[in-house]
C-alpha positions in Angstrom: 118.8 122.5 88.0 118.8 118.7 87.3 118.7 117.0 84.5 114.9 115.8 83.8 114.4 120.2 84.7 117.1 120.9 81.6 115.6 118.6 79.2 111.9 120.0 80.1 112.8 123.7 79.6 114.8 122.9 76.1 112.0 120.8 75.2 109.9 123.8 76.2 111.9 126.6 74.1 112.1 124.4 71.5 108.1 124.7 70.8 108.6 128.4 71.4 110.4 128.9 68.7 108.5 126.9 66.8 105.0 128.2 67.7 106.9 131.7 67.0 108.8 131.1 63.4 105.3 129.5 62.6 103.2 132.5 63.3 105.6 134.2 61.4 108.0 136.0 63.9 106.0 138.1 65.9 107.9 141.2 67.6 107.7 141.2 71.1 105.0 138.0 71.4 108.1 135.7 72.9 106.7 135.3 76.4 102.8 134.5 74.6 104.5 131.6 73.3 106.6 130.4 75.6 103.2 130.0 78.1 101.5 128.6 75.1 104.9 125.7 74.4 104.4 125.3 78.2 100.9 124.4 78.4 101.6 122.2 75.3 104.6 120.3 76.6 102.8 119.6 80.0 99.6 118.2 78.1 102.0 115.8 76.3 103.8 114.7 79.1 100.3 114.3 81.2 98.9 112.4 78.5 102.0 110.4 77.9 101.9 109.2 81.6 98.1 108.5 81.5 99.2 106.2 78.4 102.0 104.4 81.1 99.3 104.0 83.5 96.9 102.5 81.2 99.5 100.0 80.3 100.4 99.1 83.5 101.3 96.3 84.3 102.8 94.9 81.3 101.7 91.6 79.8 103.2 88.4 80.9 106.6 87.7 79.1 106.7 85.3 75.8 106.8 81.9 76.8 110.0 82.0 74.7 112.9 84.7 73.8 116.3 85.5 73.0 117.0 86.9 76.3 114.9 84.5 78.9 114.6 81.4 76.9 111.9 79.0 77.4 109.4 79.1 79.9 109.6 77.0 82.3 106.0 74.7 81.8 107.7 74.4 78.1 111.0 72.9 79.4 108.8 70.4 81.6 106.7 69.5 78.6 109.9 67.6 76.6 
């Protein structure tokens, strides 16, 4: 199992458990909401990378920052 399948089913039991303790803790309803924390943690990540796509492709870089320093039609303007 790799990595990015680990971190999905945690993420995954993680709602379980909390779509259980919050209906109380049901007897025998663990599968009911681990489908339920699967459907949820799918629409996240779906909508998450429909939020990257809409962003895509990033704006143009300051003309000016800590890491790339000026741009280079402000060094020509000095």
């Amino acid at each position: 199992m790799s990595e990015n399948d680990q971190d999905l089913t945690e993420r995954v039991r993680q709602r379980a458990f909390d779509l259980w303790e919050e209906a109380g803790e049901p007897a025998e309803r663990s599968e009911y909401f681990w489908h339920l924390a699967e459907r949820q943690v799918h629409e996240q990540l779906k909508d998450y990378d429909k939020t990257l796509a809409d962003t895509f492709p990033a704006s143009d870089p300051p003309a000016n920052s800590g890491i790339t320093g000026p741009h280079e039609d402000a060094k020509r303007e000095k």
